[in-house]
Residue frames as a rotation matrix with the C-alpha (Angstrom) as fourth column:
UNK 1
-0.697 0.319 0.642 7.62
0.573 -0.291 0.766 -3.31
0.431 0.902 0.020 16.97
UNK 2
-0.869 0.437 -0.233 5.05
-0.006 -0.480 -0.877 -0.50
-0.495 -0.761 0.419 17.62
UNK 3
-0.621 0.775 0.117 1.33
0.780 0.626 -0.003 -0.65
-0.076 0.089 -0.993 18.08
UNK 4
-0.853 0.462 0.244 -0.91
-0.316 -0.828 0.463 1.94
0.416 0.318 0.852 16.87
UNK 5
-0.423 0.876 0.231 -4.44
0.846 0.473 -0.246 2.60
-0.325 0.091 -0.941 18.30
UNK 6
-0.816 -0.115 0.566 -6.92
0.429 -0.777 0.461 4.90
0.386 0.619 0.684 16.87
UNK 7
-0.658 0.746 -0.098 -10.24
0.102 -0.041 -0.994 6.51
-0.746 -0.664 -0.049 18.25
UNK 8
-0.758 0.585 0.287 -13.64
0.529 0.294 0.797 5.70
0.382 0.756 -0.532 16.14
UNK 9
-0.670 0.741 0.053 -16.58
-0.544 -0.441 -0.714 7.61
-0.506 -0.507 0.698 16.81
UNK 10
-0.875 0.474 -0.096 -19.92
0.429 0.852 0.302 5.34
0.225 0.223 -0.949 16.94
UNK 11
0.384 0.912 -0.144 -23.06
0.878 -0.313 0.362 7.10
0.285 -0.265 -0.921 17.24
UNK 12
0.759 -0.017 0.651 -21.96
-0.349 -0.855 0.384 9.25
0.550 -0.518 -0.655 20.47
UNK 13
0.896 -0.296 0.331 -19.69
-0.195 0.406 0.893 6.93
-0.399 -0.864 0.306 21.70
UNK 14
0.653 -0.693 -0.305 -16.40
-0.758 -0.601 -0.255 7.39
-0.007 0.398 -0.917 21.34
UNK 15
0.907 -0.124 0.401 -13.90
-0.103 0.861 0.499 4.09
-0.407 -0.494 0.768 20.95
UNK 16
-0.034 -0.972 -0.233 -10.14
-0.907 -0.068 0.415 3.14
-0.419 0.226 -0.879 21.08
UNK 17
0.941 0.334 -0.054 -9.62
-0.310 0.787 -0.533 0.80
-0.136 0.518 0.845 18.47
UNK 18
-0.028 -0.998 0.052 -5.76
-0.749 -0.014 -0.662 -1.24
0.662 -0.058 -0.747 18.57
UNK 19
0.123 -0.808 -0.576 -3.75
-0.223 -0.588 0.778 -2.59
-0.967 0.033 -0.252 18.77
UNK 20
0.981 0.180 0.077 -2.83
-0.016 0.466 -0.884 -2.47
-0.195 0.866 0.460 15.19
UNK 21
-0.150 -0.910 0.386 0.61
0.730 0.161 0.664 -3.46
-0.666 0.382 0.641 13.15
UNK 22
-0.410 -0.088 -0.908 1.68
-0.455 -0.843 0.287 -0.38
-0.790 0.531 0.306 11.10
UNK 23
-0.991 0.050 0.125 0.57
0.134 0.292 0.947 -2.49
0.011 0.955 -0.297 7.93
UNK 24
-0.407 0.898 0.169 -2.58
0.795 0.257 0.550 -2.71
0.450 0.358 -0.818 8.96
UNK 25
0.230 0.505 -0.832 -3.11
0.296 -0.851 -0.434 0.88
-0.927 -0.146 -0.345 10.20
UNK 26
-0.991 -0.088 -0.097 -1.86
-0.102 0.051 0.993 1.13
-0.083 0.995 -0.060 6.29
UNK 27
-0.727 0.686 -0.028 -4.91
0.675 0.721 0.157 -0.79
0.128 0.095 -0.987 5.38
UNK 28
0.094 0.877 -0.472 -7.45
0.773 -0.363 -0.520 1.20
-0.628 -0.316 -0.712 7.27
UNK 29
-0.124 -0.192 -0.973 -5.96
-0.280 -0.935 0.220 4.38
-0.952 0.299 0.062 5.74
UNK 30
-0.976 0.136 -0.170 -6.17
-0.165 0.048 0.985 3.26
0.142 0.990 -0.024 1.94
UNK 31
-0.501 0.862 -0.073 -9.85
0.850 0.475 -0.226 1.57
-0.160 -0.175 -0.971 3.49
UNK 32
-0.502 0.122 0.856 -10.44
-0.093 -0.992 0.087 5.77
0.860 -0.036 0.509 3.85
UNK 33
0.439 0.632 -0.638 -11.13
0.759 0.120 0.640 4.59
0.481 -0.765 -0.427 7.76
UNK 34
0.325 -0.609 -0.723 -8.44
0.635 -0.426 0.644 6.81
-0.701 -0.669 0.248 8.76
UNK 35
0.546 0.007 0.838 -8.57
0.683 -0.583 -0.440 10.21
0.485 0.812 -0.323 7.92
UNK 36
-0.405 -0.898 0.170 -5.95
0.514 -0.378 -0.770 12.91
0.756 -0.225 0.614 8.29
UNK 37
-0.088 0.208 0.974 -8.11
-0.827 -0.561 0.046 14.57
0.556 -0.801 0.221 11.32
UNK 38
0.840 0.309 -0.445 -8.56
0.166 0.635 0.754 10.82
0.516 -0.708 0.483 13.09
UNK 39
0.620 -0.312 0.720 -7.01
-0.784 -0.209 0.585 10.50
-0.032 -0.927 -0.374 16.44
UNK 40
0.503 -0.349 -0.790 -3.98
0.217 0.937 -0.275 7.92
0.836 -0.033 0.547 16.81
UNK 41
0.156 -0.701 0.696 -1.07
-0.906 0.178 0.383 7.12
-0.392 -0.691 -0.607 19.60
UNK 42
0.341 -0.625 -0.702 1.47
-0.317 0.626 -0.712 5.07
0.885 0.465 0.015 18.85
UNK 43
-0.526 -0.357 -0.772 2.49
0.543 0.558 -0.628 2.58
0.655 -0.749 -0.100 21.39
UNK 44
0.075 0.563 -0.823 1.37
0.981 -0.189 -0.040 4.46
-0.178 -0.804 -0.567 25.35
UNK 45
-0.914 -0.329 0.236 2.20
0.357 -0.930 0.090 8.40
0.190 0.166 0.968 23.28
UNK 46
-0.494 0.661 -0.565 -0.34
0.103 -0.601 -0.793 10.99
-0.863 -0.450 0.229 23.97
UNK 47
0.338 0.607 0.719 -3.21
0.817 0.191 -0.544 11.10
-0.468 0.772 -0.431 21.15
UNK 48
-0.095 -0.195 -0.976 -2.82
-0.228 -0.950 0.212 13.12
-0.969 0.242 0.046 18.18
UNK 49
0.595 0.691 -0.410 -4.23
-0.623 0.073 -0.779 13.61
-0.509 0.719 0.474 14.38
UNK 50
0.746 0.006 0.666 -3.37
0.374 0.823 -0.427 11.59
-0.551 0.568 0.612 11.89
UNK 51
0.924 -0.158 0.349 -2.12
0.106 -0.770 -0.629 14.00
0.368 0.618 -0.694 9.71
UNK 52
0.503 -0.863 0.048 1.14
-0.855 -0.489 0.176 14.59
-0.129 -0.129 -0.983 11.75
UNK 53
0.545 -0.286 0.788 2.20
0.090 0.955 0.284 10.80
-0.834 -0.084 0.546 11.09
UNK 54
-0.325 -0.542 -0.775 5.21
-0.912 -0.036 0.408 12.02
-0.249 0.840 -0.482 8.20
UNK 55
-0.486 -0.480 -0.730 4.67
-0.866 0.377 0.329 10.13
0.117 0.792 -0.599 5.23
UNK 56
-0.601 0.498 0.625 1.70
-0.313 0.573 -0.758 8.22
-0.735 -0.651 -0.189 6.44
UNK 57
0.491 0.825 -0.279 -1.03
-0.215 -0.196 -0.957 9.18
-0.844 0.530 0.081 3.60
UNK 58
0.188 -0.520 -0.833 1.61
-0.881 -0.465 0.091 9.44
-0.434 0.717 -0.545 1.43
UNK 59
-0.921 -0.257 0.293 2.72
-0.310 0.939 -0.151 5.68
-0.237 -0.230 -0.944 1.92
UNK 60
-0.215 0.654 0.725 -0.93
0.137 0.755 -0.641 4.59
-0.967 -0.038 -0.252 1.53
UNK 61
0.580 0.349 -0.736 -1.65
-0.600 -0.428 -0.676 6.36
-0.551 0.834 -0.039 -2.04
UNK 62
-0.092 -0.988 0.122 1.51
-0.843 0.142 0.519 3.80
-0.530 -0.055 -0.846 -3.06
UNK 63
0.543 0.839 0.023 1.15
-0.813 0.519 0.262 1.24
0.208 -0.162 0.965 -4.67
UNK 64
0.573 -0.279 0.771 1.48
-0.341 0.774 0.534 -2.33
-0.745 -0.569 0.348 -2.96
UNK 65
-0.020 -0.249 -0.968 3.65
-0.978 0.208 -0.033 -5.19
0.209 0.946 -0.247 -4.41
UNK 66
0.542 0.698 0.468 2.31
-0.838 0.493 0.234 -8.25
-0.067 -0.519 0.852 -4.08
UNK 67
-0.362 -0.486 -0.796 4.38
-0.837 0.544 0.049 -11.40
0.409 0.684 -0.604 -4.19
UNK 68
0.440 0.893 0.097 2.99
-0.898 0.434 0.073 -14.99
0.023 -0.120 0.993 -4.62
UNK 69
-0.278 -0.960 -0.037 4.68
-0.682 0.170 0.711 -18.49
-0.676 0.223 -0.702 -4.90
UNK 70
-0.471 0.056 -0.880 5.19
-0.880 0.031 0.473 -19.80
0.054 0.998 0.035 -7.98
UNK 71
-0.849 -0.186 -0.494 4.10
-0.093 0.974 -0.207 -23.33
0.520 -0.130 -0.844 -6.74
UNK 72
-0.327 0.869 -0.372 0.99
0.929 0.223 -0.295 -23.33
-0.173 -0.442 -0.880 -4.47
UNK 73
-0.284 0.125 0.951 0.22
0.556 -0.786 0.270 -19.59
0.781 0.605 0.154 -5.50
UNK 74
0.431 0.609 -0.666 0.15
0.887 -0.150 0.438 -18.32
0.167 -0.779 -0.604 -1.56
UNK 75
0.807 -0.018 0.590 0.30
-0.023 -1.000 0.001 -14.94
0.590 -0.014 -0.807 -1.14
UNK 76
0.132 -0.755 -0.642 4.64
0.988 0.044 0.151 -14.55
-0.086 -0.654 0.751 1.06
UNK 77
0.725 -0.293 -0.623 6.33
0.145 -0.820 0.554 -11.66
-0.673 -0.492 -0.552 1.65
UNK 78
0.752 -0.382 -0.537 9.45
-0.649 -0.570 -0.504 -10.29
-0.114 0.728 -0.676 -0.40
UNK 79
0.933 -0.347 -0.093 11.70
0.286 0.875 -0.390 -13.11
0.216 0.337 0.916 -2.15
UNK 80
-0.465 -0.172 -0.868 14.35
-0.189 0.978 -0.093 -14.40
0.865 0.121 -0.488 -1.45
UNK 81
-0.388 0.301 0.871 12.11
-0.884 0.146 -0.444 -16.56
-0.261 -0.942 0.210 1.53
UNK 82
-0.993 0.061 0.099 10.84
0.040 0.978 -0.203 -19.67
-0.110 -0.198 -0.974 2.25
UNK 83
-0.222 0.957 -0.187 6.76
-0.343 0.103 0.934 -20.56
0.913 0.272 0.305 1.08
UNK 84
-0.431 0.176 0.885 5.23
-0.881 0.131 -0.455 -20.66
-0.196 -0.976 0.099 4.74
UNK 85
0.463 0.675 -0.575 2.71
-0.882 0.417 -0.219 -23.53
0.092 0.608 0.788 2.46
UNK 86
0.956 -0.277 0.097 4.72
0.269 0.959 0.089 -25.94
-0.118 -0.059 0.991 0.78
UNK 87
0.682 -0.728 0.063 8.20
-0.133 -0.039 0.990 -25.02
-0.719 -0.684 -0.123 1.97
UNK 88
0.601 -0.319 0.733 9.45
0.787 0.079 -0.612 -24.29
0.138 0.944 0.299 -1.34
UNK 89
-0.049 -0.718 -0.694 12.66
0.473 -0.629 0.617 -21.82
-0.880 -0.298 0.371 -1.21
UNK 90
0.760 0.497 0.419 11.70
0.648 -0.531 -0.546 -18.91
-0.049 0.687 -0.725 -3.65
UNK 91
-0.435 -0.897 0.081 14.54
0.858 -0.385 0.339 -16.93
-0.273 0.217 0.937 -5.18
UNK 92
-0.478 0.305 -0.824 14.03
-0.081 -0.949 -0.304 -12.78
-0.875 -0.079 0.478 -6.15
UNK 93
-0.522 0.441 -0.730 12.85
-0.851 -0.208 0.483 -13.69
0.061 0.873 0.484 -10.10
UNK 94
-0.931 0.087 -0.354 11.19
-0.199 0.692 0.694 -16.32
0.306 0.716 -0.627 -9.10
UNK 95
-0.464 0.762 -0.450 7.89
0.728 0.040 -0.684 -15.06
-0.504 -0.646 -0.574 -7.33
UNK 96
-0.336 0.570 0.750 5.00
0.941 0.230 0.247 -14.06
-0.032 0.789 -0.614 -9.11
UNK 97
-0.861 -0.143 -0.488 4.52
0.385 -0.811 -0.441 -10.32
-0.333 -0.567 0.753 -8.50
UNK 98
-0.217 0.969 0.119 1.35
0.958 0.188 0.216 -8.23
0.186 0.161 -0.969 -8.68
UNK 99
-0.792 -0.105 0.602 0.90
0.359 -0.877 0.318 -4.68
0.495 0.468 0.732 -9.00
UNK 100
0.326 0.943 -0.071 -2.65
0.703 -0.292 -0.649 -3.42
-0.633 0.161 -0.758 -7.95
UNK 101
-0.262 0.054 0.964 -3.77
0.835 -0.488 0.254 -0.60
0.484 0.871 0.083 -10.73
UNK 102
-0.124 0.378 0.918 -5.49
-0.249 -0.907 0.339 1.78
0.960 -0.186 0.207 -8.21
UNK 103
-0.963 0.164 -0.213 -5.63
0.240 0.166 -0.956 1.91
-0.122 -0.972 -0.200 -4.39
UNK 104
-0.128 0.970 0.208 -8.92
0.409 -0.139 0.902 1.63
0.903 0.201 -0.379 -3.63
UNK 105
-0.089 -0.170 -0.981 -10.46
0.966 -0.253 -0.044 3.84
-0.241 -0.952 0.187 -0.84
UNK 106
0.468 -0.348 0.812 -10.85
0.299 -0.802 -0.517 7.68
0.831 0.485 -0.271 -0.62
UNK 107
0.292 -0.576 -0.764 -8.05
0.896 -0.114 0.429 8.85
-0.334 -0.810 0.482 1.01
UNK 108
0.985 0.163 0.048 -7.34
0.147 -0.961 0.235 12.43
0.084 -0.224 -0.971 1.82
UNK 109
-0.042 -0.956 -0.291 -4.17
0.972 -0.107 0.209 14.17
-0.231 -0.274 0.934 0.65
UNK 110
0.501 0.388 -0.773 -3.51
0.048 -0.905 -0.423 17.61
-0.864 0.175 -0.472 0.51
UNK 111
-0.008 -0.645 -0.764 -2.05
-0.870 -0.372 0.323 16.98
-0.493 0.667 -0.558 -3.09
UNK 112
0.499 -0.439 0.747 -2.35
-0.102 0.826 0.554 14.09
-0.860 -0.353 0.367 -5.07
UNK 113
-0.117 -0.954 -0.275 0.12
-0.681 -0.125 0.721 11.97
-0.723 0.272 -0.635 -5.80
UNK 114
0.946 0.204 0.253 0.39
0.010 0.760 -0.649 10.37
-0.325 0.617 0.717 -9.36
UNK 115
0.313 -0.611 0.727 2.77
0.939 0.315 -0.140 9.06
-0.144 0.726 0.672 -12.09
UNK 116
-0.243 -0.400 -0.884 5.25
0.179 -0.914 0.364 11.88
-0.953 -0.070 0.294 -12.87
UNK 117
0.493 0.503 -0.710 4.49
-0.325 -0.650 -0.687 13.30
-0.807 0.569 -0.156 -16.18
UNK 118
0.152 -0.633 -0.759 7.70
-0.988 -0.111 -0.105 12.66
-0.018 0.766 -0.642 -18.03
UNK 119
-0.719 -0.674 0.169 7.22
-0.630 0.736 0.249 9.00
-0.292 0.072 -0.954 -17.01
UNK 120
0.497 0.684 0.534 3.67
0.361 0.397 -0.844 8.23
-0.789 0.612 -0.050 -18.28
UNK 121
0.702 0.134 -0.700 5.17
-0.667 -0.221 -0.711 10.26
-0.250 0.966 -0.066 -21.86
UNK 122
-0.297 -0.952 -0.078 8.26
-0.923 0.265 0.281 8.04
-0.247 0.155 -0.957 -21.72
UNK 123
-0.565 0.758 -0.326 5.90
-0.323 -0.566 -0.758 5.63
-0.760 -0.323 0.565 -21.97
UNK 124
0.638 0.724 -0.261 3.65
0.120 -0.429 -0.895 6.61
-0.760 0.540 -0.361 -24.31
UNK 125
0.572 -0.347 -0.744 6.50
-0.793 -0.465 -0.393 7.19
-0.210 0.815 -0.541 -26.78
UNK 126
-0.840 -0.524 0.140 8.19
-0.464 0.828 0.314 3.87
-0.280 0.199 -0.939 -26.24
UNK 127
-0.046 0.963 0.264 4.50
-0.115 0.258 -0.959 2.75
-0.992 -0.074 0.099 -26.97
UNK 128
0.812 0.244 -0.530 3.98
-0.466 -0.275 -0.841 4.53
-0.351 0.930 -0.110 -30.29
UNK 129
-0.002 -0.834 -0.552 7.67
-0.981 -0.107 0.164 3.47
-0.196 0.542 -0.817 -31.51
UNK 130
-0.762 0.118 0.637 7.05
0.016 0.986 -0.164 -0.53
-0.647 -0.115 -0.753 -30.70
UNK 131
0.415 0.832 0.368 3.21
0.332 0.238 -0.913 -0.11
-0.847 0.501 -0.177 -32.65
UNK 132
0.772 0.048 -0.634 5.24
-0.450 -0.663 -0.598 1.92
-0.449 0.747 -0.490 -35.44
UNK 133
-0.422 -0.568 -0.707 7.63
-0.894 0.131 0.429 -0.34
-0.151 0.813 -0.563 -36.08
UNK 134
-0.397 0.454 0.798 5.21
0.360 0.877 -0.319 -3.50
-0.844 0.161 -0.511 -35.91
UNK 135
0.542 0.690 -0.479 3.09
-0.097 -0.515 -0.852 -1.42
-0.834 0.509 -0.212 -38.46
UNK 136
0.265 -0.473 -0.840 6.24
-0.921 -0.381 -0.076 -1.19
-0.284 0.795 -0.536 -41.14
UNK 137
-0.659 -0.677 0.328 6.83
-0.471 0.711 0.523 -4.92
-0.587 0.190 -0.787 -40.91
């Protein structure tokens, strides 16, 4: 797996921070530590901006999906898998899942990215049709 470090500026002093696991150079980036002009290097590569990492920023504006088990409520990885906890075998519908509503963080895109249009009205019109026919009963 590769190891990302980045460079922090501290005052005047300049520092390599790393190694990090791509999730958690994720992380910083939604944190808005890592902006599209910081410095990174992947594994022993020559430094270079954020920004040219394809589909970095893009990836952090996402949102997560959390998944939990149903039984001791610790936070696992994508079902099917074993509860690292209590060693409960967790099938795909049967782990508690979790959305966030908003990355939090300000993170720099040149564009952002939301909900497409035609799928917030889709929606919004299955919305009105569900209150409109509760309304006639």
């Amino acid at each position: 797996m590769a190891v990302w470090f980045f460079q922090r500026m501290e005052g005047n002093i300049q520092t390599e921070v790393g190694p990090l696991r791509p999730r958690e150079l994720l992380t910083l980036v939604r944190k808005g530590e890592i902006k599209p002009e910081t410095r990174l290097r992947k594994d022993d590569s020559a430094w270079f901006p954020a920004a040219d990492v394809g589909g970095l920023f893009e990836a952090a504006v996402r949102r997560e999906v959390l998944y939990y088990c149903p039984a001791c409520g610790q936070r696992i990885g994508p079902p099917p898998r074993t509860c690292p906890n209590c060693l409960r075998d967790i099938g795909r519908n049967e782990a508690r899942v979790v959305v966030p509503e908003k990355v939090k963080g300000d993170i720099a895109l040149h564009g952002q990215i939301d909900e497409p249009k035609e799928a917030q009205n889709s929606v919004q019109s299955w919305l009105k049709k569900k209150v409109a026919k509760k309304d006639k009963k």
